[in-house]
N, C-alpha and C positions, 0 to 999 in steps of 0.2 A: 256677415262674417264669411260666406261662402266666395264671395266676389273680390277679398283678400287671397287666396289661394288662385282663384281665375287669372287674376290681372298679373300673378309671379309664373305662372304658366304661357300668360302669353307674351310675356317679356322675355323668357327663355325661347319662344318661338315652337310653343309645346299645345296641342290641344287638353284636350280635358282627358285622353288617356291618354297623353304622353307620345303622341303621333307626331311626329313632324310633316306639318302641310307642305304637301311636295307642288312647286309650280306645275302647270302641263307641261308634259313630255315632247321634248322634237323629235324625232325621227334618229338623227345622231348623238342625242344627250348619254352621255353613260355617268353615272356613277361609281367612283373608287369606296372599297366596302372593303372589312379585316373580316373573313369569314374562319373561326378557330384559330385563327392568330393569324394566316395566310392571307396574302392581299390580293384579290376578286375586283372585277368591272362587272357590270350590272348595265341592261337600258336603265334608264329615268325611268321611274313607274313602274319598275317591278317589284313585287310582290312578295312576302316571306313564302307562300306558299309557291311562287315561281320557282324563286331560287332553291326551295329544298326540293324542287323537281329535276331542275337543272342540275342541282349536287345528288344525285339520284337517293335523295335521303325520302325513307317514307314518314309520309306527311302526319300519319295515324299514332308514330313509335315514337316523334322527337319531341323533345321540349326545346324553345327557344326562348333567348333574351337578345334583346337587341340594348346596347351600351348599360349591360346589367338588371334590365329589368326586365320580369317574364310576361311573354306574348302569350297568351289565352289560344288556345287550339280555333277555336271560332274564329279571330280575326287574321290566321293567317293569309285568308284569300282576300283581305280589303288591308292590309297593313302594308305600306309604300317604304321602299329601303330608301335612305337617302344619304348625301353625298357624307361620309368617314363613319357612318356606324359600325359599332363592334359588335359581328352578331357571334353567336357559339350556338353550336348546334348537337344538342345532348343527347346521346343514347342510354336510355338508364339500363341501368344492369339488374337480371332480377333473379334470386334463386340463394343459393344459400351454402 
């Protein structure tokens, strides 16, 4: 039954958390990315956790979703942006 769901993820070109296997990186490869609706260039091979370094967003405060699904605080530093994701980058508000 599990190997149903496997085979529809790797037809989408999705690993088993919805990662997109990024080729290696050249040296000149960039990636076009919507970061909050705004359109962003990326190297190939960088990182959620680059980019919200780069956006000087702290890494500890946000939540992310990359094309609507949420990215887990732990894989920010192994999770690869690839070419047209829509990422949004949340600052939740708290207080009352």
């Amino acid at each position: 039954m599990s190997g149903e769901g496997e085979g529809s993820r790797a037809a989408a070109g999705k690993d088993a958390v919805g990662e997109t296997p990024a080729p290696p990186p050249t040296a000149s490869a960039r990636v076009k990315l919507l970061v909050n609706g705004l359109e962003r260039e990326a190297a190939a091979g960088t990182t959620v956790a680059e980019l919200l370094a780069a956006e000087g967003e702290p890494i500890g405060l946000v939540i992310v979703e990359i094309d609507g699904l949420f990215i887990p605080p732990g894989s920010y530093g192994s999770r690869l942006l690839g070419e047209g994701d829509r990422v949004e980058i949340i600052l939740p508000a708290f207080g009352g």
